[in-house]
C-alpha positions as CSV (number, residue, x, y, z in Angstrom):
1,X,-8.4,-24.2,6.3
2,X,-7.9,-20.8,4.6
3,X,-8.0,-20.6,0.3
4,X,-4.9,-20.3,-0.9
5,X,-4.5,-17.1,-3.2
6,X,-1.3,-16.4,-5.5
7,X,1.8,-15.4,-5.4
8,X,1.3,-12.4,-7.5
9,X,-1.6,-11.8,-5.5
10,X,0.2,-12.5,-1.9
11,X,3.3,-9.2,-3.4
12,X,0.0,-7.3,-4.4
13,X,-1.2,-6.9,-1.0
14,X,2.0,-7.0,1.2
15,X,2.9,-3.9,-1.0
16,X,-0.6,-2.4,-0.4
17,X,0.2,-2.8,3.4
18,X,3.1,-1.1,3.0
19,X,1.1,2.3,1.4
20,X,-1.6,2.2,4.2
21,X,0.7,1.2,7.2
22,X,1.2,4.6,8.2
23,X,-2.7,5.5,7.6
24,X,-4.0,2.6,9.0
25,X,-2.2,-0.1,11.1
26,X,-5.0,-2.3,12.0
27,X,-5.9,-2.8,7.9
28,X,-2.1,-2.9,7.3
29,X,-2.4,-5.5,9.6
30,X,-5.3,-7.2,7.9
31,X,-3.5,-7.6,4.7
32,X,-0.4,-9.0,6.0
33,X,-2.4,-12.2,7.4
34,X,-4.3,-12.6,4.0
35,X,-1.1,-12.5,2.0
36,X,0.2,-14.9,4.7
37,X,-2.8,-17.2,5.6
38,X,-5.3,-16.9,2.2
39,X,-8.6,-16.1,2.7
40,X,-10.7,-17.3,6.1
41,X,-13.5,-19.2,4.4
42,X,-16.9,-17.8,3.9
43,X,-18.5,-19.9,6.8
44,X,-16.0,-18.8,9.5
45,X,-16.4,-15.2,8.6
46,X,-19.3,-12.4,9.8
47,X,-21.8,-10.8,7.0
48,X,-20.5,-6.9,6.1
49,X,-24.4,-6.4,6.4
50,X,-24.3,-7.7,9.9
51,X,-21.1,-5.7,11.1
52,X,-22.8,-2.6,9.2
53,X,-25.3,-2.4,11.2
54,X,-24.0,-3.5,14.7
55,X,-21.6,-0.7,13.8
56,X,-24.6,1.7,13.1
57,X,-26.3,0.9,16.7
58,X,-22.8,2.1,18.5
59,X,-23.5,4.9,16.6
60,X,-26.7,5.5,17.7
61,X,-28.0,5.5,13.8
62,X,-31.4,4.2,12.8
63,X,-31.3,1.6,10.4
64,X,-34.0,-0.1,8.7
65,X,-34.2,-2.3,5.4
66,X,-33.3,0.2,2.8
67,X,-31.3,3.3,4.3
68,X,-29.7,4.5,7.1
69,X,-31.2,7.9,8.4
């Protein structure tokens, strides 16, 4: 089950969706379910450092432990 967050919290990002709707629909998107839902848990979610660098590959950048060249 997702962490609760607050109230104040919840208004925080709806109105942050608001300002990048127009920019950016998918992370608009995004903060709508966290104000809605909470937080996804840490176990049911995917490493930044392992999206990085599946991101990196469609890319075609080499990355190895310390940079990306």
């Amino acid at each position: 089950m997702p962490e609760p967050i607050s109230t104040q919290a919840a208004a925080y990002l709806r109105e942050w969706a608001q300002r990048e709707q127009a920019a950016s629909p998918e992370l608009a998107a995004v903060l709508n379910s966290i104000a809605d839902n909470g937080l996804p848990r840490p176990d049911e979610c995917t490493p930044w450092e392992q999206l990085r660098d599946e991101h990196y590959k469609r890319l075609g950048i080499v990355v190895d432990s310390w940079h990306v060249a």
